[in-house]
N, CA, C and O of each residue as an XYZ file, in Angstrom:
388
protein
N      89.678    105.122    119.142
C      91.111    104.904    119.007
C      91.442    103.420    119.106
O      92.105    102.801    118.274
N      90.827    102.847    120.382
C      91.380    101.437    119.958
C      90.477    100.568    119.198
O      90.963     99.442    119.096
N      89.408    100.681    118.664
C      89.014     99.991    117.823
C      89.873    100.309    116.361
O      90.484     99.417    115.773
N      89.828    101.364    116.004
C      90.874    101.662    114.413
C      92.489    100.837    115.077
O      92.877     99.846    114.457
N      93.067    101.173    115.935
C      94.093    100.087    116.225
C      94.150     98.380    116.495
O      95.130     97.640    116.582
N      92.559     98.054    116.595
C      92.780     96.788    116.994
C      92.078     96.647    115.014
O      92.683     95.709    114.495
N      91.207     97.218    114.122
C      91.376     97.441    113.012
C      92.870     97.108    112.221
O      93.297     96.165    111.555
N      93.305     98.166    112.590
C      94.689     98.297    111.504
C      95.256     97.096    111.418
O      95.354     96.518    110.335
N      95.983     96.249    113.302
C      96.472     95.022    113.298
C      95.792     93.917    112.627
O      96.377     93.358    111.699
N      94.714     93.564    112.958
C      93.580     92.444    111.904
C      94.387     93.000    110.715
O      95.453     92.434    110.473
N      93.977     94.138    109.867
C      94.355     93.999    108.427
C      95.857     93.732    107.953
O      96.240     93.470    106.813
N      96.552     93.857    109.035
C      98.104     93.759    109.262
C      98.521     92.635    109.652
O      99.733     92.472    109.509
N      97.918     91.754    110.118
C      97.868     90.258    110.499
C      97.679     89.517    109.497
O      98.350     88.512    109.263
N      96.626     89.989    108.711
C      95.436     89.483    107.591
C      97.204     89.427    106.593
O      97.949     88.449    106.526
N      97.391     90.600    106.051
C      98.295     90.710    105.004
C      99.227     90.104    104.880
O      99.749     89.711    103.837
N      99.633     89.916    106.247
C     101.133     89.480    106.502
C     100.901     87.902    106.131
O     101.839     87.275    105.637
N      99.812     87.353    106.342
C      99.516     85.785    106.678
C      99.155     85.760    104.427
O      99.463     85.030    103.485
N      98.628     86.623    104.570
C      98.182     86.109    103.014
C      99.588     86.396    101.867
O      99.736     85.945    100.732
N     100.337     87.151    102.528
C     101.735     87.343    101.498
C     102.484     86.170    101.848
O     103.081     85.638    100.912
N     102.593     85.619    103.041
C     103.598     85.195    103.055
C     103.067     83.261    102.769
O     103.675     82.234    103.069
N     101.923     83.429    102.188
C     101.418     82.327    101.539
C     101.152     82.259     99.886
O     100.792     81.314     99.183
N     101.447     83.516     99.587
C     101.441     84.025     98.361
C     102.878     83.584     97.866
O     102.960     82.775     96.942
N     104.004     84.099     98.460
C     105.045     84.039     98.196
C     105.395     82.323     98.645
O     105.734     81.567     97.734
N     105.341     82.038     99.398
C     105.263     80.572     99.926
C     105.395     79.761     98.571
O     106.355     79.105     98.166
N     104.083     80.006     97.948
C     103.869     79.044     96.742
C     104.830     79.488     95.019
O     104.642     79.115     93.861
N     105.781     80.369     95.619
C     106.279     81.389     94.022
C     107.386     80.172     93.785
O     108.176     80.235     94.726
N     107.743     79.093     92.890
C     108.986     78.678     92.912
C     110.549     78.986     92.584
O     110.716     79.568     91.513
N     111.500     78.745     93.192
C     112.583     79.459     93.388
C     112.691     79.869     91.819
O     113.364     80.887     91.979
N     112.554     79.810     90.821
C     113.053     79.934     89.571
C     112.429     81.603     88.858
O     112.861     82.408     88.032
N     110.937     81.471     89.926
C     110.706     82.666     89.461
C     110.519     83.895     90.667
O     109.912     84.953     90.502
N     111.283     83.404     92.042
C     111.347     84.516     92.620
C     112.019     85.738     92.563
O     111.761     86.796     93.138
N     113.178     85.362     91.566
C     114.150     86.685     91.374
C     113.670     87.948     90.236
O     113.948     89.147     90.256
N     112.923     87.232     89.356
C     112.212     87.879     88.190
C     110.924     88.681     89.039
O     110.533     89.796     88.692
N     110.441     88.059     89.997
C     108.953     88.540     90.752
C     109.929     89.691     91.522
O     109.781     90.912     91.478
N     110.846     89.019     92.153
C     111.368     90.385     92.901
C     111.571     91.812     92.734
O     111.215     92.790     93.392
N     112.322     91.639     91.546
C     112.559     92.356     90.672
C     111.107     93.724     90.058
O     111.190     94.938     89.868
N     110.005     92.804     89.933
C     108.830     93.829     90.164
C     108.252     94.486     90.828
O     107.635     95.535     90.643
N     108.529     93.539     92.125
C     107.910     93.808     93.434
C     108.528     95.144     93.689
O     107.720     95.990     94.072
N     109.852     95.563     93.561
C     110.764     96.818     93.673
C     109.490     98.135     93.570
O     108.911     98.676     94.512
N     109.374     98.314     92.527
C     108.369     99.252     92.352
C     107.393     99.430     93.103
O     107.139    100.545     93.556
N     106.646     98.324     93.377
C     105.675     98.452     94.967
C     106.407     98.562     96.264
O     105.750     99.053     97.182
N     107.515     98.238     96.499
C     107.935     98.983     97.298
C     108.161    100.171     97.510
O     107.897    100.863     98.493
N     108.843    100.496     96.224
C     109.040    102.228     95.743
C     107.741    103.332     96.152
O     107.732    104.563     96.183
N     106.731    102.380     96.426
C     105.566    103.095     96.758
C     105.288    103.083     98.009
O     104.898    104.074     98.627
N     105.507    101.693     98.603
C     105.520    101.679     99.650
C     106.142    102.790    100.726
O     105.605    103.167    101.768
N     107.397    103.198    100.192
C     108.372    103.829    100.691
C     107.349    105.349    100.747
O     106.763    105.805    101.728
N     107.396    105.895     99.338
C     106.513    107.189     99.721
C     105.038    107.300    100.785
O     104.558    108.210    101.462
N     104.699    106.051    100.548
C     103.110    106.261    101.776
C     104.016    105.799    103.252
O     103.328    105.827    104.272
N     104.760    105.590    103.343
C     105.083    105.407    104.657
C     105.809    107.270    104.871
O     105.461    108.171    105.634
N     106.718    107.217    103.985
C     107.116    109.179    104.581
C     105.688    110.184    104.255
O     105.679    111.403    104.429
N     104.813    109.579    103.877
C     103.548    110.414    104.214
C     103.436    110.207    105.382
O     103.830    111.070    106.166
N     102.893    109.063    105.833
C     102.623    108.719    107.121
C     103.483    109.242    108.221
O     103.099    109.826    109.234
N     104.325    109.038    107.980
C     105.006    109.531    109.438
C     105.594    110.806    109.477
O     106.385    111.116    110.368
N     105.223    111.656    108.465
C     105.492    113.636    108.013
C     105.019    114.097    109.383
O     105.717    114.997    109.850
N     104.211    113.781    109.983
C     103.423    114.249    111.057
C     104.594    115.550    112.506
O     105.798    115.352    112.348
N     104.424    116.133    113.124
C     104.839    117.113    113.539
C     105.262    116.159    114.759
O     106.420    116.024    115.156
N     104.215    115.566    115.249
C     104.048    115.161    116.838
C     104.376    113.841    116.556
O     104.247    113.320    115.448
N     104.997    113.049    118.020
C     105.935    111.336    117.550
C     104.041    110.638    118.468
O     103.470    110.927    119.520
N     103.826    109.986    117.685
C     102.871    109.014    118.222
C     102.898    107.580    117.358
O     103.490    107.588    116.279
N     102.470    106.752    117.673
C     102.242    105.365    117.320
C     102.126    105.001    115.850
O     102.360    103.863    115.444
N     101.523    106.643    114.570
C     101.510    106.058    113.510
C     102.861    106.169    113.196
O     103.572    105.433    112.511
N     103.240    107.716    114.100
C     104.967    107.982    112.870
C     105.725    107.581    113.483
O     106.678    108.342    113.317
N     106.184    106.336    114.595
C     106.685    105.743    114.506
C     107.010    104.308    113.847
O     108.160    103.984    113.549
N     105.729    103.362    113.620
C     105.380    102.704    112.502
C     105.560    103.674    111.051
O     106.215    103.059    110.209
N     105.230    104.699    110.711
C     105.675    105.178    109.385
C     107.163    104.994    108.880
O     107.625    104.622    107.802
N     107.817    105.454    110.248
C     109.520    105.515    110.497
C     110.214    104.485    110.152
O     111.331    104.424    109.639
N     109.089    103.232    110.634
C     109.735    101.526    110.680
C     109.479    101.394    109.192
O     110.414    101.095    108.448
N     108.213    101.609    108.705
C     107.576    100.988    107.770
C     108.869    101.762    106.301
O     109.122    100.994    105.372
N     109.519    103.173    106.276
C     110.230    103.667    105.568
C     111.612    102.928    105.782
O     112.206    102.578    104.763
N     112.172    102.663    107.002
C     113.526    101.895    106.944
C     113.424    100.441    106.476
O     114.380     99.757    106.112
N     111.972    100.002    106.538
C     112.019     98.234    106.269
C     111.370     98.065    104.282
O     111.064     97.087    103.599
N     111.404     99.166    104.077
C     110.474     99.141    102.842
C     111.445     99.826    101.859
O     111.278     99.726    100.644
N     112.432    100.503    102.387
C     113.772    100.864    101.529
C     115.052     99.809    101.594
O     115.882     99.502    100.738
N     114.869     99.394    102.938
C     115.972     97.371    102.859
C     115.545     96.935    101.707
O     116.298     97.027    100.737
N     114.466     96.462    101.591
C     113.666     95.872    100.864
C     114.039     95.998     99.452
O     114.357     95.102     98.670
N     113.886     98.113     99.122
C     114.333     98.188     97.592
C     115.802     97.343     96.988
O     116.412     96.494     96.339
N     115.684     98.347     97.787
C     117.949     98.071     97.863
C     118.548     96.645     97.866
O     119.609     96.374     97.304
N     118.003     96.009     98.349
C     118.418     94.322     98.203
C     117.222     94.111     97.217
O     116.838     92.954     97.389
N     116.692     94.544     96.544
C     115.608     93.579     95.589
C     116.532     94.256     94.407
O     116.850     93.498     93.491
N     116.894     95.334     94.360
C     117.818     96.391     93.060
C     119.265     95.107     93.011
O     119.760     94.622     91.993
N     119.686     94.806     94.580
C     121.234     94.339     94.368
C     121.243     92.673     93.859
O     122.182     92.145     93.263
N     119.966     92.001     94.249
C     120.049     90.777     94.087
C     119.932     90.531     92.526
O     120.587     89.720     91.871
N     118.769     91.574     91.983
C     118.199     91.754     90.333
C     119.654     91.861     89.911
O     120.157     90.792     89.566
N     120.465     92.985     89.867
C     121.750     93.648     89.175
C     122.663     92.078     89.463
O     123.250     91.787     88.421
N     122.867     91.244     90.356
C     123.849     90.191     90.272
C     123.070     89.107     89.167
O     123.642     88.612     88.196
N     121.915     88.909     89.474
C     121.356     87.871     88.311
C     121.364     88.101     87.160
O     121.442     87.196     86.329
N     121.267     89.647     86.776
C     121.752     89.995     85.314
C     123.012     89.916     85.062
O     123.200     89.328     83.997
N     123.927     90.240     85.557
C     125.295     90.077     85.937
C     125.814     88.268     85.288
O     126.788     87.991     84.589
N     124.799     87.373     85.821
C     125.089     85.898     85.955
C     124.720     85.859     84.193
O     125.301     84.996     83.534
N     123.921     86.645     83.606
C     123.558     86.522     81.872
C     124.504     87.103     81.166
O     124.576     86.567     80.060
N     125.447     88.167     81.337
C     126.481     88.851     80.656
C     127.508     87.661     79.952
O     128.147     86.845     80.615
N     127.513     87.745     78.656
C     129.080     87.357     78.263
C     129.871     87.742     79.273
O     129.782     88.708     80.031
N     131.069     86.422     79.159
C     132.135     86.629     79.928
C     133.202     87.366     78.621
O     133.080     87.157     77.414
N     134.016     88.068     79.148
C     135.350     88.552     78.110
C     135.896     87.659     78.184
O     136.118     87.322     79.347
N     136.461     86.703     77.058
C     138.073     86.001     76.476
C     139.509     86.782     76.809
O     140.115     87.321     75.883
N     139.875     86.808     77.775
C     140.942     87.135     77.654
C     141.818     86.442     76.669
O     141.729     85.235     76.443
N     142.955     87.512     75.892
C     143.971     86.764     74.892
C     144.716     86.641     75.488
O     145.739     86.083     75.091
């Protein structure tokens, strides 16, 4: 048990440090277009986390599943609202007469 937990964190440490050096280097011009893709991996994200935490009994994964479903649906939802305003910013404006 605590080796697969001191496991999981390393790869959870690991990820966190390599995304957020990934993204680090994206320049502002093309983070909204990347975002915008990223949606869909979240969209996935979202279902393996309500796998994860389906579980009957509350222990340590399905509460991380629980987190990992409320922080991974923020995520959609502001990556959907920020995309929909930047398209928004490309629309013809109407002429009013």
């Amino acid at each position: 048990m605590t080796e697969t937990l001191i496991a999981a964190l390393f790869v959870f440490v690991l990820a966190s440090f390599t995304g957020f050096e990934v993204i680090n280097k994206v320049p502002p011009t093309l983070h909204t277009p990347l975002m915008s893709g990223s949606n869909a991996i979240s969209g996935i994200a979202v279902l393996g986390a309500i796998m994860a935490s389906g579980a009957r009994e509350w222990n340590l994964s399905v509460i991380l599943g629980l987190i990992a479903v409320i922080l991974a649906t923020v995520n959609v939802v502001g990556g959907f609202l920020v995309t929909d305003r930047m398209l928004q910013m490309f629309k013809k404006k109407e002429i009013k007469a």
